[in-house]
N, C-alpha and C positions, 0 to 999 in steps of 0.2 A: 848567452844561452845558459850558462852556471847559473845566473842569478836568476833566471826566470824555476830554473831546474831547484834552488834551494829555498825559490818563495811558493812553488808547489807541496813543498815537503813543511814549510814551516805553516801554512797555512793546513795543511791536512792534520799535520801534530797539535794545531790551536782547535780544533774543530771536531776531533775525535779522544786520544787522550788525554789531552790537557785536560778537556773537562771531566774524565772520571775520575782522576787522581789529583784536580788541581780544585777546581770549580765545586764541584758536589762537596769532598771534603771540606773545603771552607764553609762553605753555605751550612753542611750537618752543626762545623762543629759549633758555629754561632746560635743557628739555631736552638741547638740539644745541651749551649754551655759547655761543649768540650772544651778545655784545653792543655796544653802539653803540659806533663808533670811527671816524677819520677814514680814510681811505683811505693807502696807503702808495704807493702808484703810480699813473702815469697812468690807467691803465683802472681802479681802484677809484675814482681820484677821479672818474673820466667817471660811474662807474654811477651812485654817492652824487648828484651833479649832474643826471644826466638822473631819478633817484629824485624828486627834492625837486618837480619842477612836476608829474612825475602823480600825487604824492601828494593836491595843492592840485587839480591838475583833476575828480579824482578826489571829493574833497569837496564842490566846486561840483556838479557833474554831480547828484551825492546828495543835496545838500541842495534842488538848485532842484527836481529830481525828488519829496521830501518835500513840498517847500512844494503843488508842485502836485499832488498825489494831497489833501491837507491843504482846502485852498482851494476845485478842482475838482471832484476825485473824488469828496468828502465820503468818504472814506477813508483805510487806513492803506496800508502795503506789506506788511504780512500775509497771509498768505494767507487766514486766519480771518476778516478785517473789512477787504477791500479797494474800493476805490473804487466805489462806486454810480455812478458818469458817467465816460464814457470820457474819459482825458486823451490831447488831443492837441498842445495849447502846450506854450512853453516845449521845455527839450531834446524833445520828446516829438514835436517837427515834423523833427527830423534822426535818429532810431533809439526803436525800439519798446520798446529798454530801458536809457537810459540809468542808469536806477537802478543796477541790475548791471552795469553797464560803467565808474559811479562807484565800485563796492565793488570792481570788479576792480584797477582805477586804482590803485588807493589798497594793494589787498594786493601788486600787481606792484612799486607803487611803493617798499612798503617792505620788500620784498624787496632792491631794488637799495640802498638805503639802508643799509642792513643786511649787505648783505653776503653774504645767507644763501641758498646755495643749496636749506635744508630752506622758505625762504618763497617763495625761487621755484615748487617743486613745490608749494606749498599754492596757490598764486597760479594755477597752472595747475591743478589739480584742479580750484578754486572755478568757474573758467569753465567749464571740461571739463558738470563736474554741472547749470550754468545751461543750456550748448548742448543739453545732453539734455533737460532737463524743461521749461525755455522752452517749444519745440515738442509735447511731448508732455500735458504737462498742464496750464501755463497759460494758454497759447492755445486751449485746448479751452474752458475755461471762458469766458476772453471771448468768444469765438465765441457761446456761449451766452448769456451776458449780454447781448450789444450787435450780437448779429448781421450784418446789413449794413454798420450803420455801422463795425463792425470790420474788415471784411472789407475796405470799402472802403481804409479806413487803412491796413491792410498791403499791396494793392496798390499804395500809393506812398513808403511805408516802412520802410526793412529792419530788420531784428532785428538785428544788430546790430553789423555797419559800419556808420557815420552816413553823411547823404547830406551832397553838399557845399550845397548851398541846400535852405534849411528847407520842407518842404511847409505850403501853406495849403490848410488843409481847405476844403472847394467848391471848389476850383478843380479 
């Protein structure tokens, strides 16, 4: 059962982020001649430097996010096979999608890393597309799934500016 449970998780992580932060960045950076170098000025070396920690916050944010959909949910991040119980520990008490806010993290981040203003515009689309369909269609479904208690959850959690102190749920 493990293995079936960790080839759902590795299969939804090859199928969903991999490709915004693995797939797309490669393809841009052949495309458009990106490639990694160190910065030659002050402001290139600022960007490269402020790149590196959202790169890292970015993967935390995603992975504790995984772990807990994983653990919690008894789910993946999929849309096809997501979480059977609402997660609201962990990042999930300061914004309603840190998942997407660690993949954005992570494509801003290596944008600035990079250099590349065609991963800046990917990095801004990726969210662009999340702000839409967040609200439009996967909130619908939890609504559906988890009703009140959802309801209640977004009442004191925003989608996704995080709040500065973590909500406990019952309170």
């Amino acid at each position: 059962m493990r293995v079936f449970t960790a080839l759902r998780h590795v299969l939804a992580i090859a199928a969903l982020p991999f490709v915004v932060v693995v797939v797309v960045p490669v393809w841009l950076a052949r495309r458009n001649g990106v490639v990694v170098r160190l910065g030659t000025g002050a402001g290139e070396v600022l960007s490269q430097v402020v790149g590196v920690p959202l790169v890292m916050v970015g993967l935390v944010l995603f992975v504790a996010s995984l772990r807990r959909f994983a653990t919690e949910g008894e789910g993946t991040l999929a849309p096809w096979d997501p979480p059977r119980r609402l997660v609201v520990r962990g990042p999930y008490r300061y914004v309603r999608n840190p998942m997407i806010s660690g993949v954005a993290f992570v494509a801003l981040g290596l944008s600035l890393v990079l250099l590349s203003w065609p991963h800046l515009e990917w990095a801004l689309l990726f969210f662009a597309i999340n702000a839409v369909y967040i609200p439009l269609v996967e909130e619908r479904g939890l609504r559906e799934r988890f009703g009140a208690e959802y309801e209640n959850y977004c009442r004191h959690v925003p989608r996704l500016v995080p709040r500065i102190h973590p909500w406990e749920a019952g309170t």
